[in-house]
C-alpha positions in Angstrom: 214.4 175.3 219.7 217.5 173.2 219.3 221.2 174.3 218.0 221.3 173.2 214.2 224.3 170.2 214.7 224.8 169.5 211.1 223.6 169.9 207.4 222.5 166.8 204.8 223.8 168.0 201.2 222.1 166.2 197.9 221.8 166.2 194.2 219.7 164.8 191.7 219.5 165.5 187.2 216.5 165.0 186.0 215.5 161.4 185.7 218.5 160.3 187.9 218.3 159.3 191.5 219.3 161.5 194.1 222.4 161.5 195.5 223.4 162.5 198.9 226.9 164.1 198.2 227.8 165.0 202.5 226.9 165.3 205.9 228.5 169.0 207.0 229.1 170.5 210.7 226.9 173.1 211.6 230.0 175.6 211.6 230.2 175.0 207.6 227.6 176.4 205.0 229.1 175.6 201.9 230.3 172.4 200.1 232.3 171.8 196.8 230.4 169.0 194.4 232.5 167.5 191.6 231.7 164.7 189.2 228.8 166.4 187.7 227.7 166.3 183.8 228.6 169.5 181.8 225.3 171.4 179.9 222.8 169.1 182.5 220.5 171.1 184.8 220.4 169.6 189.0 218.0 170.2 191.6 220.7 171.0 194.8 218.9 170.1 198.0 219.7 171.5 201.3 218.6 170.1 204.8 219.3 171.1 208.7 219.6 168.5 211.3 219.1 169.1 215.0 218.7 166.4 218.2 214.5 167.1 217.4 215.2 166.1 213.8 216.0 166.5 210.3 214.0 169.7 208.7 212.1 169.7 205.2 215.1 170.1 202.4 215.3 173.5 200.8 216.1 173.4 196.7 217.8 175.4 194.6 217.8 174.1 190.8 220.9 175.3 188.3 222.2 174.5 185.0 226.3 173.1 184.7 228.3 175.3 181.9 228.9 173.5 178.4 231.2 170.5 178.7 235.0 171.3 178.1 238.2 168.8 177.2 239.8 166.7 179.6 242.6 167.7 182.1 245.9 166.2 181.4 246.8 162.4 182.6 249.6 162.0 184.9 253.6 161.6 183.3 253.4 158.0 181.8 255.9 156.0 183.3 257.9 153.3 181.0 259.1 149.8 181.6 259.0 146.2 179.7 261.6 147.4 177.7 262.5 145.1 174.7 264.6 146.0 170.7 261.2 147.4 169.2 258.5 147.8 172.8 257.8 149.4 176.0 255.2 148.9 178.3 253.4 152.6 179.6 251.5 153.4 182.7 250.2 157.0 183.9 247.3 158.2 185.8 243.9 159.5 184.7 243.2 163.3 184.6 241.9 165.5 187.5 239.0 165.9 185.8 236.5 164.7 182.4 235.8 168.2 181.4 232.0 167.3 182.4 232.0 164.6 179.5 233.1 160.8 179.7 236.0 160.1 178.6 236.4 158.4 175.7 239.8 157.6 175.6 243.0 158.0 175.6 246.7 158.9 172.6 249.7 158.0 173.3 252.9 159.8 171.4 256.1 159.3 170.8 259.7 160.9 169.6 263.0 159.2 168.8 265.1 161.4 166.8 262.6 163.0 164.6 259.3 164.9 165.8 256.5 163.9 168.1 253.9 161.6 166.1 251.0 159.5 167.4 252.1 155.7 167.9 248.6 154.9 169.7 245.0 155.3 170.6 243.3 153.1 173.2 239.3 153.6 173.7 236.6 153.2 176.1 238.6 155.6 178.4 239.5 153.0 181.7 242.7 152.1 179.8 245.6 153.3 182.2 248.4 151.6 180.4 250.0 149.9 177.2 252.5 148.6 175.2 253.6 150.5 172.8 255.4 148.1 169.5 257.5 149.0 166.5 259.6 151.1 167.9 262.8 151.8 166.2 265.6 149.6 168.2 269.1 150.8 170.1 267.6 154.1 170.1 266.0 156.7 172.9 262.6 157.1 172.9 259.8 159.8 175.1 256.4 159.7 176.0 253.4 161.6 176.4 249.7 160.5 176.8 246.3 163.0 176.5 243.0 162.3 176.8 239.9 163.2 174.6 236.0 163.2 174.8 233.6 164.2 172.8 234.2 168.3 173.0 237.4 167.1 171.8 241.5 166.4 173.2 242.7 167.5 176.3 246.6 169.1 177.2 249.0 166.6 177.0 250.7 164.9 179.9 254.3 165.8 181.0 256.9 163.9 179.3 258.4 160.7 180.4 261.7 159.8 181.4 264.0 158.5 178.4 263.7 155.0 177.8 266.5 153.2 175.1 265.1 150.2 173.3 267.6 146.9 173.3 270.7 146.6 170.3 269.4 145.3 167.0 270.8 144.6 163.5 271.5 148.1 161.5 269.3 150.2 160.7 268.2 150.3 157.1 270.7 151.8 154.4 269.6 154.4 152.1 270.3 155.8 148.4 270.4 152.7 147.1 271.8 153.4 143.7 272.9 151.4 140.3 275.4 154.0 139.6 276.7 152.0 136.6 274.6 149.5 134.0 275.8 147.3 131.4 274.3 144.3 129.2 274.3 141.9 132.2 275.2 143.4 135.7 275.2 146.5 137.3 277.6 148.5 140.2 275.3 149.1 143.1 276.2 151.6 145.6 274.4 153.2 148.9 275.1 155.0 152.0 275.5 153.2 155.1 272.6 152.7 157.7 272.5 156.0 160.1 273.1 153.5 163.4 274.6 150.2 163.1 272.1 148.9 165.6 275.0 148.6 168.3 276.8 146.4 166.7 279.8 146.5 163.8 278.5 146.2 160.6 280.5 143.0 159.0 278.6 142.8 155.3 275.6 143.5 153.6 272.9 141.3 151.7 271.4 142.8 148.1 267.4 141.6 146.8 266.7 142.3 143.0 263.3 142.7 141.3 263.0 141.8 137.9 260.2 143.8 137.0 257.6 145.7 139.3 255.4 142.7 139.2 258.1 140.0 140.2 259.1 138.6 143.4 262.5 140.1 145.2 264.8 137.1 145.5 268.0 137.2 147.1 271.2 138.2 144.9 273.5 138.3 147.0 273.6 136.9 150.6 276.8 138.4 152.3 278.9 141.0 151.0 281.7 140.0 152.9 282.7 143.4 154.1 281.1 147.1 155.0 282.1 148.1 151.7 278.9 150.0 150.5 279.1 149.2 146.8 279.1 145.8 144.7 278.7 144.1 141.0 275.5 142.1 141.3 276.2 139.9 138.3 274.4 137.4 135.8 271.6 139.9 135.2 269.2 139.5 131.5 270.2 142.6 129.2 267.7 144.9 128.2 265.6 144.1 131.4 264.6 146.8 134.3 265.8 145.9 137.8 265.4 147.5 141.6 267.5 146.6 144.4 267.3 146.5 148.1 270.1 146.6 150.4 270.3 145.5 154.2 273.2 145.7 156.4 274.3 142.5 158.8 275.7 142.4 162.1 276.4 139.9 165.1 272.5 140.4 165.9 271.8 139.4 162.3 270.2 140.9 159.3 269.0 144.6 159.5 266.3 146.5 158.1 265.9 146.4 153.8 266.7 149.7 152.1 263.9 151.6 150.5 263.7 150.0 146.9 266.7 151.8 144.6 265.3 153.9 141.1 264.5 151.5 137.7 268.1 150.5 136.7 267.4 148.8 132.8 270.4 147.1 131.9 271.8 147.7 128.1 270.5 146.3 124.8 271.6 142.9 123.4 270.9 141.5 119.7 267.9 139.8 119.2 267.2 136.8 120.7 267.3 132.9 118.7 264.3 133.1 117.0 261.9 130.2 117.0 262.3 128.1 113.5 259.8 129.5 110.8 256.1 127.9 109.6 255.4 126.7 106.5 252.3 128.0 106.3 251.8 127.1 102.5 253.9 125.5 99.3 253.2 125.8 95.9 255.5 125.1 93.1 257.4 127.7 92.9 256.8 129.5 96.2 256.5 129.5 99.8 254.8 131.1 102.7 256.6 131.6 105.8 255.8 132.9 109.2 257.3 133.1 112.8 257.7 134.6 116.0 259.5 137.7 116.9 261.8 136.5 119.5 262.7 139.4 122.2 264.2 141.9 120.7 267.2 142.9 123.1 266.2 145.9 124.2 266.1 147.5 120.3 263.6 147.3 118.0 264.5 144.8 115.5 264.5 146.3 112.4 264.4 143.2 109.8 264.6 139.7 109.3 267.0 137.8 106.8 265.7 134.6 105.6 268.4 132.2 104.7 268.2 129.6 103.0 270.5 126.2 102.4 272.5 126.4 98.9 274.2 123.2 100.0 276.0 120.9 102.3 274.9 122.6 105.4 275.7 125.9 103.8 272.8 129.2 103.8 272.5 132.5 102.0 269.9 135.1 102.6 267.6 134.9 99.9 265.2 137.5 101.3 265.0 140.4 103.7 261.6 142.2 105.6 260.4 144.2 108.6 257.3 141.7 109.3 257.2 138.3 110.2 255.9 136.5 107.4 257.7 136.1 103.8 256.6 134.7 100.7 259.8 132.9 98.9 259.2 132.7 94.8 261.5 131.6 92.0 261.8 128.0 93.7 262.0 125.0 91.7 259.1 122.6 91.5 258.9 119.0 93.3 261.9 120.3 95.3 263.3 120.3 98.9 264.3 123.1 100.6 265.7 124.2 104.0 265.1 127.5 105.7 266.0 129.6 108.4 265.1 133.0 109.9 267.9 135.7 111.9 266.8 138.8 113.6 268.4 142.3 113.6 268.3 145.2 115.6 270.5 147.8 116.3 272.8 146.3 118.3 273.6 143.3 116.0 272.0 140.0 114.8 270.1 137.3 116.4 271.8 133.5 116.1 269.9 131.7 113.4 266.5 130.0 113.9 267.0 125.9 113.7 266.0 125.3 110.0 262.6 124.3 108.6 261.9 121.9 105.9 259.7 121.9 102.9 259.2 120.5 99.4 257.3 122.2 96.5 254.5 121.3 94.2 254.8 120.2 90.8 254.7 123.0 87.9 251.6 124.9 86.9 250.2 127.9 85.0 251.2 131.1 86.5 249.1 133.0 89.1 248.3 136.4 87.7 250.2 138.9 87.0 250.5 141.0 90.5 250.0 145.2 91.0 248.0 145.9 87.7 248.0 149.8 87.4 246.2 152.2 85.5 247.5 155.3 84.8 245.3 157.9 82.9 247.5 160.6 81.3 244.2 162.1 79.3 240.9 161.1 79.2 241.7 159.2 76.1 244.8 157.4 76.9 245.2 154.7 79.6 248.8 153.2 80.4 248.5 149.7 82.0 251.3 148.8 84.2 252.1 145.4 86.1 254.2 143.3 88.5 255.5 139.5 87.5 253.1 137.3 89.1 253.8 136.4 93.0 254.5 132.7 91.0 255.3 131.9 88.2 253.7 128.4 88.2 257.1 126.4 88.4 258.3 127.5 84.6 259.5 131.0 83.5 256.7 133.9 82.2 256.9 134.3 78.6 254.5 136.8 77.6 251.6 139.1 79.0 248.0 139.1 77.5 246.3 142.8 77.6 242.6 143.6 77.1 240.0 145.7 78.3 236.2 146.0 78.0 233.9 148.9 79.2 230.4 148.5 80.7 228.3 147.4 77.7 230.7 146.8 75.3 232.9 143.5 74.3 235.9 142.5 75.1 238.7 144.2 73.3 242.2 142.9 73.1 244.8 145.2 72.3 248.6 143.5 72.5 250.3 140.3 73.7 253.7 141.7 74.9 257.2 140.0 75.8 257.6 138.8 79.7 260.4 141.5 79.5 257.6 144.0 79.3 255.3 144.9 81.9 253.9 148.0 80.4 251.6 149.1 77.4 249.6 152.0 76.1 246.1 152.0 75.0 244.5 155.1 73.2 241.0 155.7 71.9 239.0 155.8 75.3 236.4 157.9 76.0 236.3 160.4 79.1 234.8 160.0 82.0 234.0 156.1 81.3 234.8 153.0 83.4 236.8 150.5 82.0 237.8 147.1 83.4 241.9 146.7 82.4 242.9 143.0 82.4 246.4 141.4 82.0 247.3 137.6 81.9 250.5 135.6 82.3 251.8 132.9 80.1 254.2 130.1 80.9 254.4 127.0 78.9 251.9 125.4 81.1 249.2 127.7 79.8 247.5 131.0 80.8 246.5 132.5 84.0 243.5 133.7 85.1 243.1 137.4 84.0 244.3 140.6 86.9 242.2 143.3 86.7 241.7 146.9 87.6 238.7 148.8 87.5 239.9 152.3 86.8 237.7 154.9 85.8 239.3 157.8 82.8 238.9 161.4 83.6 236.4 164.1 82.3 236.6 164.6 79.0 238.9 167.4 77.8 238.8 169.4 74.1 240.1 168.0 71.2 243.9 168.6 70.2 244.2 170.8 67.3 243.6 169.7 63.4 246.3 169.9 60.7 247.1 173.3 58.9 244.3 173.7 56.4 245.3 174.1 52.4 243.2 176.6 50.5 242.1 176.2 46.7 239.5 177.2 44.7 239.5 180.6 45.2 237.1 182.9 43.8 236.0 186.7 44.2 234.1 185.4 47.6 235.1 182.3 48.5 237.8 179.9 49.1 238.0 176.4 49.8 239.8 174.4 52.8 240.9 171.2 53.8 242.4 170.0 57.1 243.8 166.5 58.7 241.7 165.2 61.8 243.3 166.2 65.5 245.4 163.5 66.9 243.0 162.9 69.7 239.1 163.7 70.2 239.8 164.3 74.5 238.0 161.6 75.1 234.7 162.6 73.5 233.5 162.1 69.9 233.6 165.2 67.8 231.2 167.1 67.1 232.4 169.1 64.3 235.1 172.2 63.1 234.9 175.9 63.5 236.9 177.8 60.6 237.9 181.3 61.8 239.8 183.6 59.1 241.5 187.2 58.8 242.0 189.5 55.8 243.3 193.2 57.4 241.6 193.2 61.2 241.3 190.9 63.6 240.4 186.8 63.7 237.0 185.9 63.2 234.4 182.7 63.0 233.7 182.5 59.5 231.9 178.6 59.2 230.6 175.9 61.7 230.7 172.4 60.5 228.4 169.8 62.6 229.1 166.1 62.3 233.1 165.6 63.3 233.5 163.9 60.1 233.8 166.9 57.8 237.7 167.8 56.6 236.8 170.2 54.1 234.4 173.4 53.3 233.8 176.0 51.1 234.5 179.6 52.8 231.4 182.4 51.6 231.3 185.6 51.8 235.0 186.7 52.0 236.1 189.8 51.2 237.5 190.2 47.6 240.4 191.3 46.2 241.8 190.2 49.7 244.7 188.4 51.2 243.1 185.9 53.5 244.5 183.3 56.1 242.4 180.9 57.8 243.3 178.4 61.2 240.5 175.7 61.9 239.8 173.9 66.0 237.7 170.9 66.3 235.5 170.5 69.3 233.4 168.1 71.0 230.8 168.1 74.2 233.6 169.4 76.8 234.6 172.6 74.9 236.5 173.5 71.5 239.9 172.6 71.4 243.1 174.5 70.3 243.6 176.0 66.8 245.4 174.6 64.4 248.5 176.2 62.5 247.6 179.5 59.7 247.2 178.4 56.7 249.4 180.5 53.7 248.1 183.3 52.2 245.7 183.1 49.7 244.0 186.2 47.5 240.4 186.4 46.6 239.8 187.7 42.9 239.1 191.2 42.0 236.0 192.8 42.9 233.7 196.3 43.1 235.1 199.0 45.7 235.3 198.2 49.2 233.0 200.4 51.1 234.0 203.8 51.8 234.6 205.2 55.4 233.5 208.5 57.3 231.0 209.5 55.7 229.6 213.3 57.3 227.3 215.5 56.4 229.9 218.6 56.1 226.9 221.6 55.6 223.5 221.4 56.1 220.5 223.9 54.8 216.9 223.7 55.0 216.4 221.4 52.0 220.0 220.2 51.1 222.9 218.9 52.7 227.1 218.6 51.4 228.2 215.1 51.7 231.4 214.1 52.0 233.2 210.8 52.3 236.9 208.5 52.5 237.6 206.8 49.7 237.3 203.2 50.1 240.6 201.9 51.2 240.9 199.4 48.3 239.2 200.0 44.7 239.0 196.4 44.4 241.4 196.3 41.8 239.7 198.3 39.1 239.6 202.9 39.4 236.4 204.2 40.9 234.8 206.0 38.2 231.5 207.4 40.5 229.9 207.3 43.5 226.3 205.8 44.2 224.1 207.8 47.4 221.4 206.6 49.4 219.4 208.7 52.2 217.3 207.6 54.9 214.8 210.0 55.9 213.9 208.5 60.0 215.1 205.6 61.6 212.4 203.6 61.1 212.3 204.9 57.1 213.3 202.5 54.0 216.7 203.3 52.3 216.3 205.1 48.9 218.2 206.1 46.1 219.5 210.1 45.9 221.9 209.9 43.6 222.6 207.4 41.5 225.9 207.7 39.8 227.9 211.2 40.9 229.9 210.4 37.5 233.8 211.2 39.1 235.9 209.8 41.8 235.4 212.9 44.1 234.5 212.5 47.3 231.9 215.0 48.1 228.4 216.5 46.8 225.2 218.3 47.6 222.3 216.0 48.3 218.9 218.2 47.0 215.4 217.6 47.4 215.2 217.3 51.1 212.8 218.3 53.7 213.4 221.1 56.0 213.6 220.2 60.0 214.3 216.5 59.0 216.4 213.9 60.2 218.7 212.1 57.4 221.3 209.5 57.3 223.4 208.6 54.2 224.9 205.6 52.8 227.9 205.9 50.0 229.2 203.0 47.6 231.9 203.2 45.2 231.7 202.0 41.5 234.5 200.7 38.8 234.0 199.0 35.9 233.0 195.7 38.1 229.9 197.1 39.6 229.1 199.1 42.5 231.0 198.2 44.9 230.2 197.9 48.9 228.0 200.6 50.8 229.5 202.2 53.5 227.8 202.6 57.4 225.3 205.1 57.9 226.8 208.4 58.8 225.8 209.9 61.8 221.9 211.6 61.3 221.9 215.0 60.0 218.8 217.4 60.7 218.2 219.6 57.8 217.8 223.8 59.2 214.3 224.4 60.3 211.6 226.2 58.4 208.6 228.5 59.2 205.6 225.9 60.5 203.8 223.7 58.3 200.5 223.9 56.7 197.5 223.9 59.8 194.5 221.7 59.0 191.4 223.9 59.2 190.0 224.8 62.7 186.9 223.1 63.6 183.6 225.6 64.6 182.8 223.7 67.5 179.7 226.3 68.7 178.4 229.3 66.9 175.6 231.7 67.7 173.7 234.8 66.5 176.8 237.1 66.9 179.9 234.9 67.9 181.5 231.6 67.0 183.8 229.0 68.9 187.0 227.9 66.8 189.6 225.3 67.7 192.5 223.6 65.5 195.6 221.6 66.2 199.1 222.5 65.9 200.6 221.7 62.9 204.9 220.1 62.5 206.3 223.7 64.0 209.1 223.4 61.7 211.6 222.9 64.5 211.3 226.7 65.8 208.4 227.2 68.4 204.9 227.9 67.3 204.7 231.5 69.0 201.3 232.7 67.6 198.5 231.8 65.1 196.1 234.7 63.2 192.4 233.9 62.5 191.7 235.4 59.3 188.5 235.9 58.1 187.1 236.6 54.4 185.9 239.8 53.5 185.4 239.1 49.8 186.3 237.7 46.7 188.3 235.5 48.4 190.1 238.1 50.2 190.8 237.4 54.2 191.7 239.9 56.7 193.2 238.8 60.2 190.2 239.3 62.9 192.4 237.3 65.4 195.5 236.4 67.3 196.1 234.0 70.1 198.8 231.8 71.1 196.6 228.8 72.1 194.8 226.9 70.4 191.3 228.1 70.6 189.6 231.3 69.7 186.0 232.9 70.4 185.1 235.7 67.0 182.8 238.2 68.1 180.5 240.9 66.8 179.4 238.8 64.1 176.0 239.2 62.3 173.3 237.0 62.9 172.0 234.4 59.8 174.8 235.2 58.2 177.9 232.8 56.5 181.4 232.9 57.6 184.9 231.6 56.1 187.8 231.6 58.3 191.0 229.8 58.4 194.4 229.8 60.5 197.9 230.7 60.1 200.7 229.5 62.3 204.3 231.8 63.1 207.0 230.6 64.7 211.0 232.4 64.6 211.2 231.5 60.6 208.3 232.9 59.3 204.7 232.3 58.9 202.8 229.6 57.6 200.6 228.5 54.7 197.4 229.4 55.5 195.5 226.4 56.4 192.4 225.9 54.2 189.1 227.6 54.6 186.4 226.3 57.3 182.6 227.8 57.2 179.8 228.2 59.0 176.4 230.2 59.4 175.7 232.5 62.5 172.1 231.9 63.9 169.2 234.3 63.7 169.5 238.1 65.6 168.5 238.0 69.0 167.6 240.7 71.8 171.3 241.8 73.2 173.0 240.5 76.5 172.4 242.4 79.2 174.8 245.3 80.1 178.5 244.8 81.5 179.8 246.2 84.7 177.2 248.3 85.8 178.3 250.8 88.5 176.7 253.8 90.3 179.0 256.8 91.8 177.4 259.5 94.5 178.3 262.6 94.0 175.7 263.6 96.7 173.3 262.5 99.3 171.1 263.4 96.4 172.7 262.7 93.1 173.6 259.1 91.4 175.9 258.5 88.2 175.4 255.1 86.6 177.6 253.4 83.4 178.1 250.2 81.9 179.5 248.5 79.5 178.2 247.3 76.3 176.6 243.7 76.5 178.8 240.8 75.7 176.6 239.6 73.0 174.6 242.5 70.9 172.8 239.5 69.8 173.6 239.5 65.7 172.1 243.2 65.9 173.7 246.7 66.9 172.9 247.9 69.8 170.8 251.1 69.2 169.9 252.5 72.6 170.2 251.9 76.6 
């Protein structure tokens, strides 16, 4: 009932306290509420107010967007200006995005591009000072602001501000453009801004190493010449440089370190005078340390020793840096000193060392004793002068050896001139401790040794060229010189191999390696013979010896003759013919002696004993049709019959009609009939084609009753209680057979007949019937008299 005057405007987030934001005319229904939260959900609370009152405050509740990234600050503004600082101030942004801020970054640009030169946090921070800032030079500004969505726009930029005048700037390409031994020309490029000033010199640091301290190397150049000679440098050492330019402000900012400049390689430096580690009478044992080597490897050391009045000569060279010094007098002083070398020259010499030797002794042993093994027998043992000689000259070497098992052996004393001998006689495959001792006039050293095992036994060399005497038809005898080595194995005996006409063959074995003579069997008479002999052992046989000369066994029966054939062959003979034997044996074959073999499995016998002429063929009689034969042929002169020949190939004599059956066996007989069966008898070497059954009809006559090709046969239509004689002949291409001998038997007592065969019945008509038969099987040892 009263105009509304005004209206009460309020906020509250949930667990917040509510927040009157305005008091509004009535005239106005709207209102503009900043400062709130971004992603946070308000209640917004509206009331009206009129003179009665205020009224109950109507709600409306509603979610803010997702927070965003700040508005931009205001343009910083720059004062507090100093050679390297300046002091910044600028206003916060409109707005926080609807997140707190959290702070703020400050860049920056001289000549180059912007870059970040600060961040200040917590977000109230409205100004700065920005240090480090490169002097005499023009700098601008921009600030932005960030929370946690992320950074705002930047601000505008600031005026340009121009830090104070300052020594130069650093120079750059700092170079050692030429090196020697022990300085360098250094050389650079001026600084981009002399800092406002002129520049009136320059000051140079060097590092000697990348672990060392820079120290100053020069303080002033003197001028704004931008290259120098830093001097007084160590050779062979790596240097860097750093160069700063001065002006009436002072000393400006050091160069960037210039590339590893090593300067050039010297000689060695003085070495340290050597250690006598130890003396003895006629040695020395020297060490030392290697001094630095200049900047090249050294390569050796000279050791020099005094030869008098202050006077040295090298007296020994090496690569290490110990030496042993030997040949030196006993109970005597000496001086020493070491020089090193490289490349580039030699070191000056070491201050000397003094020492004095110990009285003479017996030499140490000898030094480097060697074994060499040419074969498994042999063993060449080599040595080196012992490292000292004990004070007194070596005047001879002691040599022995001794394998596991065995004693000692010695084998030579040689002359100190000599450091070399052979021994021979090892076996193979055998360990053997070598040892050698030096002698001096003091006495004897203690014995070097080396083990050294000798190789696998390898065959025996050959033996001498055997002689041949006492020759006889068959035999010869031989004799033959040992090999010069066994291989390193003891022998085990001799082979003998000989040739007459053919080819080499292994004629005698002897077991024992001590045999060096035989007696040769069995050779071939009336022969020029050669023999060759090889020796072997457990590894293998070794190589033959030289061929003995000829030598001629006596005269003997014909040699065997060659190819013999069986030319013709016939049913019971054969044509034989032969070679004469290639040698008569020194006497004319008068005849020819013939032996047959009648199967493979047969004994050889006699066919014809003498053929009484030197002809080389003849008929064989006597021999069995269808047969295989082989033949054997010997010659025969007035010194016997000589040797048989080989078998000649088997001949088959021609075949014949079958042989001879065995009688058939009655294996069932009855009143009318009887069973027969026989086996088949040597066909003759044609087939067996057909056998007749022949029966006797009297007085020892027989008349065929039967044929069949088998082996069985059934007789028929016999009479019953009555005796039978049959027996078999056999045919084959040839002809027929012997008949074999007679079997017999008795049929048994008549019978009734079988019954009649193939009965059948014909209709002629519905009325009418024709029967026949045939005549029983069996009539039953009776004819049959009616149906």
């Amino acid at each position: 009932g009263r105009p509304v005057v005004a209206y009460a405007v309020s906020f509250v987030a949930s667990g917040r306290s509510l927040e009157e934001v305005s008091m509004v005319g009535a005239e106005k229904q709207i209102v503009e509420i900043s400062g709130l939260l971004g992603a946070t959900t308000y209640e917004f609370q509206a009331a009206a107010l009129n003179e009665v009152g205020t009224s109950i405050a109507a709600t409306c509740v509603s979610s803010t967007p997702p927070s965003v990234v700040p508005a931009a600050p205001g343009i910083p503004t720059v004062g507090g200006l100093s050679q390297h600082s300046a002091a910044l101030a600028w206003e916060d942004p409109m707005h926080d995005g609807g997140s707190p801020l959290l702070g703020f970054r400050i860049w920056a640009r001289s000549e180059g591009s912007w870059s970040m030169v600060a961040e200040l946090l917590g977000g109230s921070w409205n100004s700065t000072v920005i240090e480090n800032l490169q002097g005499d030079t023009d700098h601008r500004f921009k600030v932005l602001a960030f929370n946690r969505v992320g950074a705002g726009p930047f601000s505008g930029v600031s005026l340009v501000a121009r830090t104070w005048e300052v020594p130069p700037f650093a120079p750059s390409g700092v170079t050692a453009s030429q090196v020697w031994q022990h300085e360098v020309v250094l050389s650079w490029e001026a600084p981009a801004r002399d800092g406002g000033h002129a520049i009136t010199g320059y000051r140079v640091w060097q590092q000697g190493g990348a672990e060392a301290d820079w120290i100053l190397a020069i303080g002033d150049s003197g001028s704004n010449g931008t290259s120098l000679v830093v001097p007084r440098l160590v050779g062979n050492s790596a240097y860097s440089f750093r160069v700063a330019g001065i002006n009436s402000l002072g000393v400006g900012e050091q160069s960037s370190p210039s590339a590893i400049a090593r300067t050039l390689p010297v000689p060695p430096y003085k070495p340290l005078p050597p250690n006598i580690t130890s003396t003895a009478a006629s040695s020395a044992e020297l060490e030392w340390e290697a001094p630095d080597d200049g900047g090249r490897e050294i390569t050796m050391y000279f050791i020099e020793q005094e030869i008098g009045n202050g006077t040295f000569s090298t007296v020994a060279e090496t690569s290490g840096l110990i030496c042993s010094l030997a040949g030196l007098s006993g109970s005597t002083a000496y001086r020493v000193r070491v020089v090193a070398v490289n490349a580039i020259g030699s070191s000056l010499a070491s201050d000397a060392a003094e020492f004095l030797t110990l009285p003479p002794l017996e030499p140490q042993p000898p030094a480097d004793v060697l074994v060499a093994h040419g074969a498994p027998y042999l063993a060449t043992v080599s040595w080196s002068p012992p490292a000292d000689d004990g004070g007194r000259p070596v005047v001879a070497y002691a040599v022995s050896f001794v394998a596991s098992g065995r004693s000692l052996e010695e084998v030579s004393m040689v002359g100190a001139e000599k450091q070399i001998v052979e021994i021979s006689g090892l076996l193979g495959a055998t360990t053997y401790e070598f040892q050698a001792a030096a002698l001096n006039e003091v006495g004897t050293s203690i014995a070097a040794t080396c083990v050294s095992s000798t190789p696998p036994s390898v065959v025996p060399a050959a033996p001498g060229i055997p002689t041949v005497g006492g020759l006889s038809q068959h035999s010869a005898a031989l004799a033959w010189e040992d090999p010069m080595h066994d291989g390193g194995s003891p022998l085990l005996g001799f082979r003998i191999w000989a040739r007459s006409e053919g080819s080499w063959s292994m004629v005698a074995e002897l077991l024992g390696g001590s045999w060096n003579s035989t007696v040769i069997e069995n050779l071939q008479g009336d022969t020029d013979h050669r023999f060759k002999v090889l020796a072997f052992n457990r590894v293998g046989a070794g190589p033959f010896s030289g061929v003995s000369l000829v030598a001629r066994t006596w005269e003997v029966p014909p040699f065997a003759p060659s190819g013999v054939t069986a030319s013709q062959v016939w049913q019971h003979e054969v044509v034989l013919s032969w070679e004469a034997p290639a040698r008569d044996g020194g006497h004319a074959i008068t005849g020819y002696r013939v032996w047959q073999q009648g199967g493979a499995e047969a004994d050889w016998i006699l066919a014809i004993g003498d053929s009484g002429s030197n002809g080389t063929s003849l008929v064989v009689p006597r021999l069995v049709g269808n047969s295989a034969y082989s033949f054997r042929v010997a010659g025969i002169n007035s010194l016997g019959v000589g040797e048989q020949s080989s078998p000649s190939a088997i001949a088959r004599t021609l075949p014949v009609p079958p042989y001879k059956p065995l009688p058939p066996n009655i294996t069932s007989t009855a009143a009318s009939s009887a069973e027969l069966e026989w086996e088949a008898p040597d066909d003759g070497g044609r087939e067996i084609t057909m056998y007749f059954i022949e029966q006797e009809i009297g007085n020892g006559t027989f008349s065929t009753v039967a044929e069949t090709s088998g082996l069985i046969c059934s007789l028929a239509g016999l009479s019953g209680s009555t005796a039978y004689r049959v027996r078999v002949v056999a045919v084959n291409a040839i002809g027929s057979s012997l008949a074999s001998d007679a079997a017999e038997f008795l049929t048994l007592p008549p019978l009734e007949p079988q019954p009649p065969a193939d009965v059948l019945v014909a209709h002629g008509a519905p009325y009418l019937a024709t029967v026949s038969w045939s005549p029983p099987a069996d009539d039953g040892g009776r004819p049959v008299v009616a149906y």
